[in-house]
Structure formats: structure tokens, C-alpha cells
C-alpha positions in Angstrom: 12.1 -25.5 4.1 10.5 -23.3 7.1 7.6 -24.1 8.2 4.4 -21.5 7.4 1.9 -20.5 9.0 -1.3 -20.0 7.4 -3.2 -18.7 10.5 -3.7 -15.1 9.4 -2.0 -12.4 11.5 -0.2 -9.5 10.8 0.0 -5.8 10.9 -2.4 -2.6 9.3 -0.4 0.3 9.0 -2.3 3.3 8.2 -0.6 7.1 7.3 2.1 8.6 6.4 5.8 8.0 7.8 5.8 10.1 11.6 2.8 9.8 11.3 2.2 6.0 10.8 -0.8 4.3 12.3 -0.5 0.7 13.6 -4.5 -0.4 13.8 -3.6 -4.4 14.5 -5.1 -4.8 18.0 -8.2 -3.0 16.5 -8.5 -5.5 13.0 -10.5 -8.7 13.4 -10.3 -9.3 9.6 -8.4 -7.6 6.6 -7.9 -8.2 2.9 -6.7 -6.5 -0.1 -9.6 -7.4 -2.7 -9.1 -7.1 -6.7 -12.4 -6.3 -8.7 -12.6 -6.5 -13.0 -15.4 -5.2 -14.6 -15.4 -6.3 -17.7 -17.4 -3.3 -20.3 -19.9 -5.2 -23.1 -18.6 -6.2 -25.9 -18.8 -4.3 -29.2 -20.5 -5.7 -32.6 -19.0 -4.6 -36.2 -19.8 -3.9 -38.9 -18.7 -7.0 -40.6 -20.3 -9.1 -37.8 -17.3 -9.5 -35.6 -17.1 -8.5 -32.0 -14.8 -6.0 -30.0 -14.4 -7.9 -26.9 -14.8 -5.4 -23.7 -12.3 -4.1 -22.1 -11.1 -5.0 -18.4 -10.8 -2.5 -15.4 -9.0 -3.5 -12.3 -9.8 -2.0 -9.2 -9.0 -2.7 -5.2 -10.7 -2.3 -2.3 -8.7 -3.0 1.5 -12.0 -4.4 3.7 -11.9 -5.1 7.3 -13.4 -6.0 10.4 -12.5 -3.6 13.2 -13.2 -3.4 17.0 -15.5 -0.1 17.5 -12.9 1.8 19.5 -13.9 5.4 19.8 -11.4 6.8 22.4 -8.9 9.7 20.7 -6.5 6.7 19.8 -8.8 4.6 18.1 -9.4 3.8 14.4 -13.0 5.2 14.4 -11.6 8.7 15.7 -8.7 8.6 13.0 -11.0 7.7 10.1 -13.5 10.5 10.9 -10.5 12.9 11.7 -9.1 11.7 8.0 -12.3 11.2 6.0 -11.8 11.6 2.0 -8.0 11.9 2.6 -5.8 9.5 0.4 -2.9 7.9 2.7 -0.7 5.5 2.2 -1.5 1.7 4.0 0.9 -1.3 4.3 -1.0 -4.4 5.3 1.7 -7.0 6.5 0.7 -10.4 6.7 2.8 -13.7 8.9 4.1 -14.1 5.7 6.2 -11.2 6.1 5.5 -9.9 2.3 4.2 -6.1 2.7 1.3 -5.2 0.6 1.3 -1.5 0.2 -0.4 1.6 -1.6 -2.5 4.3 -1.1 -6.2 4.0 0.2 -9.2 6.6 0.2 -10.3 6.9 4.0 -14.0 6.7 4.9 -15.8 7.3 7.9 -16.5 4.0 10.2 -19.8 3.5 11.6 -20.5 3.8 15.3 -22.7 1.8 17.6 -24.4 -1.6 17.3 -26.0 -4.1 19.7 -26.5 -3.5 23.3 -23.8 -4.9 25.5 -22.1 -6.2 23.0 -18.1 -5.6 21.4 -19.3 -4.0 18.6 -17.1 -4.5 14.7 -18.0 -2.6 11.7 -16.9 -3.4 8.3 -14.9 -1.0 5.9 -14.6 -1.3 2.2 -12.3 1.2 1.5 -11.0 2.1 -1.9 -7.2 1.3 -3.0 -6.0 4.1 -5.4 -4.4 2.5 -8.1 -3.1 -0.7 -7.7 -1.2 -1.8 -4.4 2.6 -3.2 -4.9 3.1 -7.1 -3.4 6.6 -6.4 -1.7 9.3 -9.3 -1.3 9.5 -11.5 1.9 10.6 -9.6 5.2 
């Protein structure tokens, strides 16, 4: 059996084929995070309870490197704002987690002569597909 590493690294592929975005020298941290809200519960008539529905959401959060030249992922999320594009996060594992994510501003600036991060939390439309092995 191979040996696996559990060290997280990988890629962040952002955009659409031609187009493709590879953000991995600008991600300090990335996830893809499932959510359930889970809406009250319902009392009957005949003192029984409808139990309350699930909804499953995602989010892709990460930690990136405040680069605001043309090529960085600060320009490219204010250049593509509100736009939904497609996103394959690719960890050492080699299985591709991919769908379509709703693109948010990142925040600029921080603390003085420092190498500024800022977090994202953006939201996964639908739910993302957890592709075979590489």
C-alpha cells in the first residue's frame, strides 16, 4: 500500500476552461465546508411531531496571500465579483473536489510591514462533486 501523505497541499483552480486560474502559491489554507440547518420541528394535531427538515449548504474558505498586482487573486476576485465560476480544489490526495462557487470581493490591507492574508468564505452553488483518485 502507498504511502500518504497527510501534510495538506494541493492546487485551487479558479474559472472557466482557457480561462482557468491556478491561485496555489497565493493559498495558505483551503477547505470545502458542509453546513445543515436543520428548520424546527412541527407539532400535530394529535400531539406528534414533524421533525424539521435538513438544508445542506457549502462554503470554499481560505487563507490567501494579499497579492494585489494584475495577476493576483485580489485583482481577479474584484474583476469577477458576484460571478458564479467553476473551482476544482485538488488536494495530495489527488481526488479533485469540484463545483461552482459565487465570487466575492477580498479585503485589502492589514498590519504595517507585515505579509498580509485575508480570509474568504465563499459560497458553493449546489453541492460540489468528490471526483475519483488522480
Amino acid at each position: 500500500m502507498p504511502t500518504v501523505s497527510y501534510k495538506l497541499l494541493g492546487s485551487l483552480n479558479l474559472g472557466e476552461v482557457g480561462s482557468l486560474m491556478d491561485f496555489s502559491a497565493q493559498v495558505t489554507a483551503c477547505r470545502v465546508v458542509p453546513s445543515v440547518d436543520t428548520a424546527d420541528s412541527l407539532p400535530t394535531l394529535d400531539g406528534g411531531t414533524l421533525a424539521g427538515e435538513d438544508t445542506e449548504s457549502f462554503s470554499l474558505t481560505a487563507t490567501v496571500i494579499q497579492d494585489v498586482s494584475a495577476a493576483g487573486i485580489i485583482d481577479w476576485s474584484w474583476d469577477h465579483a458576484g460571478e458564479e465560476v467553476p473551482f476544482e480544489f485538488i488536494p495530495t490526495t489527488g481526488r479533485i473536489i469540484a463545483g461552482t462557487v459565487k465570487v466575492r470581493r477580498i479585503e485589502i490591507g492589514g498590519d504595517v510591514q507585515q505579509k498580509n492574508t485575508s480570509d474568504i468564505e465563499w459560497p458553493i452553488v449546489g453541492i460540489p462533486t468528490l471526483g475519483n483518485d488522480l
